[in-house]
C-alpha positions as CSV (number, residue, x, y, z in Angstrom):
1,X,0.0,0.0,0.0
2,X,2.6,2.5,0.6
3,X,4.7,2.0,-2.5
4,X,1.7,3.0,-4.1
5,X,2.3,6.4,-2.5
6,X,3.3,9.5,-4.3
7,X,7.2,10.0,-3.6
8,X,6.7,13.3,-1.4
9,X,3.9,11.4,0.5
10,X,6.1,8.4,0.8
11,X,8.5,10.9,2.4
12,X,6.6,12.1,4.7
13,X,6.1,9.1,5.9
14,X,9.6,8.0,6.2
15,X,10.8,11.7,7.8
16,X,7.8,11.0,10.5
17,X,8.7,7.5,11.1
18,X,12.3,8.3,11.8
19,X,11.6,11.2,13.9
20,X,9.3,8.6,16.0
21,X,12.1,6.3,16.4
22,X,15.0,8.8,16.8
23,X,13.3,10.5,19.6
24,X,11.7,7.4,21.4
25,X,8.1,8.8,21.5
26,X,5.0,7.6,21.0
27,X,4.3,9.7,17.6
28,X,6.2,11.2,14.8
29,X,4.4,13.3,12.2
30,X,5.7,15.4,9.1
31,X,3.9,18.2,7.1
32,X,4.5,19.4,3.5
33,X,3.7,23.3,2.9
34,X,2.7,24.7,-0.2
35,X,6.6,25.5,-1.5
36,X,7.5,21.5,-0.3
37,X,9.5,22.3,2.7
38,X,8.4,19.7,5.3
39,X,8.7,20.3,9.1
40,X,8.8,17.1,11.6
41,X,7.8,16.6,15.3
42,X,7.4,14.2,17.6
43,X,5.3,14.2,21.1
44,X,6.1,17.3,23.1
45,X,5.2,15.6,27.1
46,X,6.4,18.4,29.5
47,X,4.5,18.8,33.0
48,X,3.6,22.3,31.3
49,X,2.7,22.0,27.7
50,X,1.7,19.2,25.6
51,X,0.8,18.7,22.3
52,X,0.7,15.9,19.9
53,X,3.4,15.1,16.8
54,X,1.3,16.5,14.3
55,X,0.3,19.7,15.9
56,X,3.8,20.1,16.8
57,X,4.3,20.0,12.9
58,X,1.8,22.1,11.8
59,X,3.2,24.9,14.4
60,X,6.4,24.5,13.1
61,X,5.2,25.2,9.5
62,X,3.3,28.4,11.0
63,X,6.7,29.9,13.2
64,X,8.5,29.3,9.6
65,X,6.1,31.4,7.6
66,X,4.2,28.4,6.0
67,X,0.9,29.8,4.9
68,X,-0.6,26.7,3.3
69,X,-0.3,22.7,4.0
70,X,-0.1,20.4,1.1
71,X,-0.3,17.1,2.9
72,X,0.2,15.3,6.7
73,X,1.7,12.7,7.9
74,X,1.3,10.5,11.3
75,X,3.0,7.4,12.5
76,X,1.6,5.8,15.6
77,X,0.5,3.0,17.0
78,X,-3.4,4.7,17.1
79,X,-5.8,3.5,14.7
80,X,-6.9,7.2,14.0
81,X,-6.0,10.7,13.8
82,X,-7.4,12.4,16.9
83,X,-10.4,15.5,15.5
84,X,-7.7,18.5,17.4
85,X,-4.5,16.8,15.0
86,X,-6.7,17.1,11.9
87,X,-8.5,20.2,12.9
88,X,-4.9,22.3,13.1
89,X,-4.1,20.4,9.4
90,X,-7.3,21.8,8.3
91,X,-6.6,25.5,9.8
92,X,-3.4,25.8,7.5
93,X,-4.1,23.3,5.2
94,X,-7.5,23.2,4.1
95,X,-10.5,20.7,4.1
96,X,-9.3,18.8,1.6
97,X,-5.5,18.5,2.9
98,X,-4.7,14.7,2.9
99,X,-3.6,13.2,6.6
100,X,-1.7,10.4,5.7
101,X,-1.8,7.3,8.9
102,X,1.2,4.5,9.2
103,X,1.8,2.2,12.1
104,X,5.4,2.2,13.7
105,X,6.6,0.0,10.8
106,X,5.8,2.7,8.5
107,X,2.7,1.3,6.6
108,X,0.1,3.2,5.6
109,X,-3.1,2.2,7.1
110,X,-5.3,5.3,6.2
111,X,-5.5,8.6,4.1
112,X,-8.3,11.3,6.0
113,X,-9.7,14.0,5.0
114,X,-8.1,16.9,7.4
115,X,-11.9,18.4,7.1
């Protein structure tokens, strides 16, 4: 299923799934903006402030002056993408923007809608 993917999807997937594993936490998650620079996360789980991989992301793409979201990417063990994760994809991104799902072992088990 995932060599199916488009290459730039396929890398999103691959830059989440390393941040994941680099940074021992639970999720990693990459975003492409609208001039294909991607930005990658992982978990942020301080007493203070949390915020999952993909939110992480997508503020990342806002501090750098992103002002549009091409496509989302998630790998976790969770068989969805929380509402909140897709609702901040959909804020930059659009309705439409794609939220591409993999397990730990990097395959793809769902494409959402961020809307």
């Amino acid at each position: 299923m995932t060599d199916a993917l488009d290459p730039e999807d396929r890398k999103l997937l691959t830059l989440a799934r390393a941040t994941r594993a680099r940074n021992a936490v639970p999720e990693g998650a990459a975003v492409r903006d609208e001039t294909g620079r991607t930005y990658v996360a992982g978990t942020v789980a301080l007493d203070s402030l949390r915020l999952s991989a993909l939110r992480t992301a997508v503020a990342m793409a806002v501090a750098s002056g992103a002002r549009s979201l091409e496509a989302a990417a998630v790998v976790s063990e969770a068989d969805t993408v929380p509402d909140a994760d897709r609702a901040a994809v959909r804020d930059l991104g659009g309705a439409g923007t794609p939220v591409l799902l993999a397990g730990p072992d990097g395959t793809l088990r769902d494409t959402l809608a961020a809307g």
